[in-house]
N, CA and C atoms as an extended XYZ file, in Angstrom:
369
Properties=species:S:1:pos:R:3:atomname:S:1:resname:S:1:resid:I:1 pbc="F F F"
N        14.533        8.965      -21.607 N   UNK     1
C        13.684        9.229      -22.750 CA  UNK     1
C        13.883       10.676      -23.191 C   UNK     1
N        14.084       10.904      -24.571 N   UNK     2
C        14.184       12.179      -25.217 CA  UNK     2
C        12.520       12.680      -25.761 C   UNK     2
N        12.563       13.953      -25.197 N   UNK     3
C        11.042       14.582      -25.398 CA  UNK     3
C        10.955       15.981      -26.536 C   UNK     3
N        10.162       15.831      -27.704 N   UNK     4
C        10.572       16.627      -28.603 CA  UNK     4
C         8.814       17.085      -28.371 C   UNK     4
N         8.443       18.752      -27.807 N   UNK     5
C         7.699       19.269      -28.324 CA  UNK     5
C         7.583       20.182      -29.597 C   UNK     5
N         5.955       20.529      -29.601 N   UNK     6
C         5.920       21.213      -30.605 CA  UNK     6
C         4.319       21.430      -31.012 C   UNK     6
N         4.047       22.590      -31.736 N   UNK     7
C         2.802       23.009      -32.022 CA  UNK     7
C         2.477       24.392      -31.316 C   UNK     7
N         3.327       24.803      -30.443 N   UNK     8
C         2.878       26.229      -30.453 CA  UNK     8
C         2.759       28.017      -31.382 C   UNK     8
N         2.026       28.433      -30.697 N   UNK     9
C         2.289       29.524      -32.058 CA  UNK     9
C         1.635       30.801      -31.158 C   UNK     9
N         1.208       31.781      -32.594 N   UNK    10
C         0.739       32.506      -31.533 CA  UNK    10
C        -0.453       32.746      -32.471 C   UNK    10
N        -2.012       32.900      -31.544 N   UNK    11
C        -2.906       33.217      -31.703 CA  UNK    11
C        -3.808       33.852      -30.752 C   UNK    11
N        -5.356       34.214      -31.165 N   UNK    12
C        -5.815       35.197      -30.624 CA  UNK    12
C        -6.629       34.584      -29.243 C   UNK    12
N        -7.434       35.416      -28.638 N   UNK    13
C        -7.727       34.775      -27.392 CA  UNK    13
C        -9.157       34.595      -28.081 C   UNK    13
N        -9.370       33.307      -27.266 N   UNK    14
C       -10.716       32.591      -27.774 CA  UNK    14
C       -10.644       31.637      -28.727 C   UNK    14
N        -9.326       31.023      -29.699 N   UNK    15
C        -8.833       30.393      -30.239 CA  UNK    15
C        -8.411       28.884      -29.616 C   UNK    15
N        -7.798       28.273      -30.508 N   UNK    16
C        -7.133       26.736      -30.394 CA  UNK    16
C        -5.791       26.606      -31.108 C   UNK    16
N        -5.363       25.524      -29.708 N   UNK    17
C        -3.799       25.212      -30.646 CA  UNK    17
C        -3.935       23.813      -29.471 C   UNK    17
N        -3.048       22.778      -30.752 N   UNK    18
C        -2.667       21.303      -29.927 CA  UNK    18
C        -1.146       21.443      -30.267 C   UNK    18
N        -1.043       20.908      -28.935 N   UNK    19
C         0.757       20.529      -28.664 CA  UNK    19
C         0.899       19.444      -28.685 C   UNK    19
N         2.061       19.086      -28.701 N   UNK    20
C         1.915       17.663      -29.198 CA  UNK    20
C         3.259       17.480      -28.514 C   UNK    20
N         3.674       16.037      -28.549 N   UNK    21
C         5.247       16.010      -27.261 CA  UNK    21
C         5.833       14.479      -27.514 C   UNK    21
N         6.803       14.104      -28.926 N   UNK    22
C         7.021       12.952      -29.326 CA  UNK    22
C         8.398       12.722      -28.404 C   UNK    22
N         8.177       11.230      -27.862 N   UNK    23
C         9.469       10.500      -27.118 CA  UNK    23
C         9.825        9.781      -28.103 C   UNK    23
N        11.340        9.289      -27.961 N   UNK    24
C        11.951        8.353      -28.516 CA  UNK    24
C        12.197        7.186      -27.974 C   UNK    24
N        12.504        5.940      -28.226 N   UNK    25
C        12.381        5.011      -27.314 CA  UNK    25
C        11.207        4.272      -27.523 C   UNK    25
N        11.471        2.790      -26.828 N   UNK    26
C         9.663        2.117      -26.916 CA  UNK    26
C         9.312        2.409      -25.419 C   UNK    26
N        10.241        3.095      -24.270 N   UNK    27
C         9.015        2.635      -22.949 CA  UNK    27
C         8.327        3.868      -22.558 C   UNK    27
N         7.701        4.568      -24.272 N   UNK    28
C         7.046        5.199      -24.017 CA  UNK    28
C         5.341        5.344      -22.717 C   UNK    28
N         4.939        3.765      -23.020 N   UNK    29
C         3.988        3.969      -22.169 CA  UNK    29
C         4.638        3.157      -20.737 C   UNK    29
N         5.684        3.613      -20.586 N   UNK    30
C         5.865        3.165      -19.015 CA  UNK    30
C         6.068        4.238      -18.487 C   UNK    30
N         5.900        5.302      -18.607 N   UNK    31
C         5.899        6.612      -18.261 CA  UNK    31
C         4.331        7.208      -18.315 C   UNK    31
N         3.848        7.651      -17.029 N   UNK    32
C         3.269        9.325      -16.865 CA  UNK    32
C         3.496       10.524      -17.779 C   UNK    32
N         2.956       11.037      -18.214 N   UNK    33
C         3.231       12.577      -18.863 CA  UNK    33
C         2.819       13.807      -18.202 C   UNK    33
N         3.191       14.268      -18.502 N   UNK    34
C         2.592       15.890      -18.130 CA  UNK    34
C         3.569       17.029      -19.023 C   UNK    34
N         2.305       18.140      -18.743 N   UNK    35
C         2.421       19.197      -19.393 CA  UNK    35
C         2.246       20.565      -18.363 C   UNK    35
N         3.542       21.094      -18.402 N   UNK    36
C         3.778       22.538      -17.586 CA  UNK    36
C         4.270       23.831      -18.254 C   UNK    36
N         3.710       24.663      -17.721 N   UNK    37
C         4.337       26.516      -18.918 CA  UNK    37
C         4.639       27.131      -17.646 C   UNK    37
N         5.796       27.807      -18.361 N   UNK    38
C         6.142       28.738      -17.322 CA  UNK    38
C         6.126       30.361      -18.220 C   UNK    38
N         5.534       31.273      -17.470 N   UNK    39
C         5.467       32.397      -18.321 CA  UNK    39
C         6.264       33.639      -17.738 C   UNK    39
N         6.985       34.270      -18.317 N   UNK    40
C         8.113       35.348      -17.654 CA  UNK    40
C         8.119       35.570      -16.380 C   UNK    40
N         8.965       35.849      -15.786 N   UNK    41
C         9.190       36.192      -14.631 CA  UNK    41
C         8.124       35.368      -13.779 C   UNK    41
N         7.845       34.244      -14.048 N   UNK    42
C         6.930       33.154      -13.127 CA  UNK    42
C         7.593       31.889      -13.266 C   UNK    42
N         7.424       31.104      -11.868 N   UNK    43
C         7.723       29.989      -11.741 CA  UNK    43
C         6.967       28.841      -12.700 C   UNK    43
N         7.626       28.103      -13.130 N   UNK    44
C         6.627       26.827      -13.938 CA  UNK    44
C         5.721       26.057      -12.891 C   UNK    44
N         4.380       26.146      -14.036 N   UNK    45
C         3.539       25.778      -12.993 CA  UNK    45
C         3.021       24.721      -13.946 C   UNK    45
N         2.245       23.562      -12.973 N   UNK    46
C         1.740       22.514      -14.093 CA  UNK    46
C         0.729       22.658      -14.118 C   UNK    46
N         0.182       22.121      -15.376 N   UNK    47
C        -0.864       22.259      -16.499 CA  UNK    47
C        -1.857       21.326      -16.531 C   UNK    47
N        -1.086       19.655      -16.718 N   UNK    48
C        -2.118       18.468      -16.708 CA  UNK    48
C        -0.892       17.833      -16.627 C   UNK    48
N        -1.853       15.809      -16.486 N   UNK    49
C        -0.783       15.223      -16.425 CA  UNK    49
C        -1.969       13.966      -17.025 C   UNK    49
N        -1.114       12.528      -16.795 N   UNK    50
C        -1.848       11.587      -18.180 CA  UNK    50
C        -1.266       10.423      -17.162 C   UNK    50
N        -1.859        9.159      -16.886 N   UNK    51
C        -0.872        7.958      -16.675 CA  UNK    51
C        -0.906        7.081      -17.922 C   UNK    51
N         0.077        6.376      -17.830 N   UNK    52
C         0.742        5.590      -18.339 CA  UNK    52
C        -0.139        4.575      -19.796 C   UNK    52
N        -1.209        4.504      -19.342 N   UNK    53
C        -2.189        3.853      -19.599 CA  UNK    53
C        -3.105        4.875      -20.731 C   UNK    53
N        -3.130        6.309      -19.826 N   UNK    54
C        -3.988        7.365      -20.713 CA  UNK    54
C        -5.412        7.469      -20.004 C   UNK    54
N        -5.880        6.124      -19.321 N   UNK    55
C        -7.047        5.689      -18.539 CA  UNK    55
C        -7.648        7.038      -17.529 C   UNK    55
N        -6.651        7.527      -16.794 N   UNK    56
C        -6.423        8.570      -16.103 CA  UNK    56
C        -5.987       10.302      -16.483 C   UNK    56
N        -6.781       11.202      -16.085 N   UNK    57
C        -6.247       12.561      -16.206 CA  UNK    57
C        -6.272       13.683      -15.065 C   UNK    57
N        -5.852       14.387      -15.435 N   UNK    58
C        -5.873       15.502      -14.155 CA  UNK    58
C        -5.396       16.985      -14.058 C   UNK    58
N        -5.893       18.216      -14.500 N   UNK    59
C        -5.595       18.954      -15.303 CA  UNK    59
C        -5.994       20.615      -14.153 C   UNK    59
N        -4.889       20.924      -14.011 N   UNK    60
C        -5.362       22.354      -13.204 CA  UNK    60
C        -6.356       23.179      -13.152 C   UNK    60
N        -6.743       23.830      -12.157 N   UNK    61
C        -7.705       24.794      -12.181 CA  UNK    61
C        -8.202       25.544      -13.020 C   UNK    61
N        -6.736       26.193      -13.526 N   UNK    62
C        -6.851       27.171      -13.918 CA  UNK    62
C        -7.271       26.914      -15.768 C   UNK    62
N        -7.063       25.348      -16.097 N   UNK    63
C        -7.428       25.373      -17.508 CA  UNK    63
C        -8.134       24.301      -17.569 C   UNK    63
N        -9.136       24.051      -16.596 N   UNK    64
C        -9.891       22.900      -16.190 CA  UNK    64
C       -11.067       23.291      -17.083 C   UNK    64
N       -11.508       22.571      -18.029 N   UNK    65
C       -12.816       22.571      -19.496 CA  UNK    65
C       -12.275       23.307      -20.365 C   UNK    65
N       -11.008       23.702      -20.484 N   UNK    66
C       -10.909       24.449      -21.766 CA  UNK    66
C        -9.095       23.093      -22.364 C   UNK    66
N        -8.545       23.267      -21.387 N   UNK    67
C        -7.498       22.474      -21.765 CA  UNK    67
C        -7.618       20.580      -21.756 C   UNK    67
N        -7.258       19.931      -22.350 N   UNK    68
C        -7.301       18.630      -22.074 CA  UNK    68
C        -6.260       17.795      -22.378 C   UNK    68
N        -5.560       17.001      -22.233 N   UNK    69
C        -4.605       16.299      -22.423 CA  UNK    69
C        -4.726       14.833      -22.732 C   UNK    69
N        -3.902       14.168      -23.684 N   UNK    70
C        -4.796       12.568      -24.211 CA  UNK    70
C        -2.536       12.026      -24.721 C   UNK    70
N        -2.682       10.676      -24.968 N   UNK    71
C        -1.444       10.178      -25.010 CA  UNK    71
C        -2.032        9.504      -26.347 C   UNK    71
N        -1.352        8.964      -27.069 N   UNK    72
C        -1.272        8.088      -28.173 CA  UNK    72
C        -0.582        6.894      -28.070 C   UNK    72
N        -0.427        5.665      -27.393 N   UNK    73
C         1.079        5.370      -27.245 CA  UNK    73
C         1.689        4.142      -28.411 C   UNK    73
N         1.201        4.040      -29.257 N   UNK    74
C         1.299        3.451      -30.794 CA  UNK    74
C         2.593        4.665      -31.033 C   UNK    74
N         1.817        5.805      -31.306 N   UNK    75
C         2.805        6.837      -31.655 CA  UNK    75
C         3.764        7.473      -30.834 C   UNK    75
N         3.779        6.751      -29.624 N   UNK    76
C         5.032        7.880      -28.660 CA  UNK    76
C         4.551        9.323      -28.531 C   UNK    76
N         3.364        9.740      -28.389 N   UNK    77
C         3.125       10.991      -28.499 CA  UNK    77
C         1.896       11.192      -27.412 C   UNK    77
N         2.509       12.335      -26.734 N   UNK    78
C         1.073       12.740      -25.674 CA  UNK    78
C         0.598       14.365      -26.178 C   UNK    78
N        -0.491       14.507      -26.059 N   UNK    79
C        -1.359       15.851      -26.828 CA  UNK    79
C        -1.731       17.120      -25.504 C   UNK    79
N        -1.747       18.051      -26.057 N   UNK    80
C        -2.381       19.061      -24.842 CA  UNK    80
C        -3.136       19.945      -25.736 C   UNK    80
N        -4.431       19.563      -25.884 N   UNK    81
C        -5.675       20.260      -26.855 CA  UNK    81
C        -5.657       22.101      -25.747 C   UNK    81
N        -5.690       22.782      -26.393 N   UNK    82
C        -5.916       23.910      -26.263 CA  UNK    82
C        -6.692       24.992      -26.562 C   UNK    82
N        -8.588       25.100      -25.402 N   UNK    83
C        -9.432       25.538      -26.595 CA  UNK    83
C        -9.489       26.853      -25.547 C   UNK    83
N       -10.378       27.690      -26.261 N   UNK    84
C       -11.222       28.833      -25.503 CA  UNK    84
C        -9.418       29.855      -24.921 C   UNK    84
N        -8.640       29.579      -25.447 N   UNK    85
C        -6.925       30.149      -25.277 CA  UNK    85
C        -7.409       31.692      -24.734 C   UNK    85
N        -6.595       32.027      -23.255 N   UNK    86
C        -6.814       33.657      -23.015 CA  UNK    86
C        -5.405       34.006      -22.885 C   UNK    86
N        -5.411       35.642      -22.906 N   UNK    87
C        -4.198       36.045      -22.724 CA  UNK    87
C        -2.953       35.422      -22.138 C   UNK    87
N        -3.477       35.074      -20.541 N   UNK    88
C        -2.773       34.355      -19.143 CA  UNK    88
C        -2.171       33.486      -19.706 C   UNK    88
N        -2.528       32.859      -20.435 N   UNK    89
C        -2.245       31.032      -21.088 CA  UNK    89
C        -0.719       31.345      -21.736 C   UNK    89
N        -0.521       32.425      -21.877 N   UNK    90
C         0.897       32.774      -22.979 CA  UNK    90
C         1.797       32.558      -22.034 C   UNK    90
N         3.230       31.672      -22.779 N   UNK    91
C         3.770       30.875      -21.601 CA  UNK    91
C         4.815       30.140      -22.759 C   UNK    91
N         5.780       29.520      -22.092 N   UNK    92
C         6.388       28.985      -22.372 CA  UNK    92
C         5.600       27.361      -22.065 C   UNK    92
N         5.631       26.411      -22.923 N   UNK    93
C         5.087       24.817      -22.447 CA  UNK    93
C         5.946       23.553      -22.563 C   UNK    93
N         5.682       23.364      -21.800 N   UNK    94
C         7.053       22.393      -21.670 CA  UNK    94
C         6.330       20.389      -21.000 C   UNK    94
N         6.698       19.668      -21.908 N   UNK    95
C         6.235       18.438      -21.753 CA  UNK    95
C         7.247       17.899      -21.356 C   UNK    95
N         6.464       16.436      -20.065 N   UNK    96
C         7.717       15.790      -19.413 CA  UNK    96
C         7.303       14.250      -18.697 C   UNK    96
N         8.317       13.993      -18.891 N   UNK    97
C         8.109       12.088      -18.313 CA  UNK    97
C         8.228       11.757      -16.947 C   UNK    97
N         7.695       11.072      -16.203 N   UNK    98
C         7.872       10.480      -14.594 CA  UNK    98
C         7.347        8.988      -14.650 C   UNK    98
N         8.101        8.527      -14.047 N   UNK    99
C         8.016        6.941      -13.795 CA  UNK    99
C         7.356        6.711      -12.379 C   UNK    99
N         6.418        7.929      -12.095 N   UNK   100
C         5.289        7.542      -10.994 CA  UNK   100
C         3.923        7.047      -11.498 C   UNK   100
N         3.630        5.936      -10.729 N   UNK   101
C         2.622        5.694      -11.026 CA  UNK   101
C         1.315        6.088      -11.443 C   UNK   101
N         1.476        6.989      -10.356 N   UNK   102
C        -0.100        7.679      -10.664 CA  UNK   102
C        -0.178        8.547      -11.322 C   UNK   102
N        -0.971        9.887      -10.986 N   UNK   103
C        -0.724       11.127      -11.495 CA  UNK   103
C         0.446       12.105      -11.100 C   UNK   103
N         1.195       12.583      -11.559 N   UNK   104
C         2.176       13.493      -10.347 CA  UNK   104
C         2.029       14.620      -11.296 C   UNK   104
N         2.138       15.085      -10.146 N   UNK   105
C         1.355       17.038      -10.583 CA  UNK   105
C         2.940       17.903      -10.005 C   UNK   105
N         3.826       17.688       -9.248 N   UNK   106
C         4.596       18.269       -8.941 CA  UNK   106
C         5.834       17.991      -10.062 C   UNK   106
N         6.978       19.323      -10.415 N   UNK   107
C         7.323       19.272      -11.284 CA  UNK   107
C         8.672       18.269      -10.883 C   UNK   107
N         9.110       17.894       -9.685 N   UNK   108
C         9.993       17.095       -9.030 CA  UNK   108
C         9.508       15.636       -9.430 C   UNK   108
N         8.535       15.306       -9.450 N   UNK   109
C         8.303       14.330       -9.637 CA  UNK   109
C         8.785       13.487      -11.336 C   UNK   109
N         8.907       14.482      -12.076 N   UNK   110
C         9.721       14.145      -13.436 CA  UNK   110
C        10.845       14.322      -13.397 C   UNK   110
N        11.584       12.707      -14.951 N   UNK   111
C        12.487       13.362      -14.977 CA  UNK   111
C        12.991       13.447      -15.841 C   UNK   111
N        12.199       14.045      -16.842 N   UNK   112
C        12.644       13.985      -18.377 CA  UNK   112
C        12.004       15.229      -19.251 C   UNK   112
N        12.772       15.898      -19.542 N   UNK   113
C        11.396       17.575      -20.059 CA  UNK   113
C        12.033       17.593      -21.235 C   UNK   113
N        11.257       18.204      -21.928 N   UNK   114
C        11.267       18.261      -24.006 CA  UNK   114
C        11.597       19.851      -23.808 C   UNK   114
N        12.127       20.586      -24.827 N   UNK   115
C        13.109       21.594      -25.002 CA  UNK   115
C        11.955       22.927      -24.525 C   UNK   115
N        10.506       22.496      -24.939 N   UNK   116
C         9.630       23.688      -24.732 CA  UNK   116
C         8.830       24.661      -26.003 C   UNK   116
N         7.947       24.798      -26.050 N   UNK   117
C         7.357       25.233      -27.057 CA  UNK   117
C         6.717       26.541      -26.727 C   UNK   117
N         6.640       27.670      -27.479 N   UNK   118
C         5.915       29.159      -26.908 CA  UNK   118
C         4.453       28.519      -27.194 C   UNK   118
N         3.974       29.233      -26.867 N   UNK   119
C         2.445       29.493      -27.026 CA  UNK   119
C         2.434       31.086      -26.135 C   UNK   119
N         1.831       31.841      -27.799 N   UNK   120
C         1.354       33.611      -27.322 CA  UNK   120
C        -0.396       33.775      -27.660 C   UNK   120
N        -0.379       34.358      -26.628 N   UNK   121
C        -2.215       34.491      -27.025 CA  UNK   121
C        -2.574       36.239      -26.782 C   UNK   121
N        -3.058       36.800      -27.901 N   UNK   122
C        -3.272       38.058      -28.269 CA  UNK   122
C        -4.426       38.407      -27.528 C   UNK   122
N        -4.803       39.429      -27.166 N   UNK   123
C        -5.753       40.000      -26.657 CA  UNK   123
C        -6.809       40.456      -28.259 C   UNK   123
């Protein structure tokens, strides 16, 4: 599956931005999603993740009530709502497919990543 993100930008902290992450293909919903940023000189770390269904979520610590993640699968498209945005959050984001069942939070567990989208958040 080919993964085309997009929707980042740059805005201020305390702001919103949705990403958005279109596959090609129909077995869009036979796939897991998730969403990971990696920000300079840091390892990519993940963000959230979605099953197959959408039924299910699971979304890191660190952006746990401000970030949320939702799938569409009519449209081939999974979302990563982005509210209450702080500095830290500025990152490279990068959306990706796994044919695990459940949730998979590790970035091994995919195997399909979309080119990557910035997201900068201003002080």
């Amino acid at each position: 599956v080919q993964l085309q993100a997009s929707g980042g930008g740059l805005v201020q902290a305390g702001g919103s931005l949705r990403l958005s992450c279109t596959a090609s293909g129909r077995t869009f919903r036979n796939y897991a999603m998730g969403w990971f940023r990696q920000a300079p000189g840091k390892e990519r770390e993940f963000v959230a993740a979605i099953t197959r269904s959408g039924g299910n979520t699971y979304s890191a610590d660190s952006v746990k009530g401000r970030f949320s993640i939702s799938r569409d699968n009519a449209k081939n498209t999974v979302y990563l709502q982005m509210n209450t945005l702080k500095p830290e959050d500025t990152a490279v984001y990068y959306c990706a497919a796994s044919s695990v069942v459940n949730i998979p939070i590790r970035s091994t567990n995919y195997h399909s990543w979309g080119q990557g989208t910035q997201v900068t958040v201003s002080s």
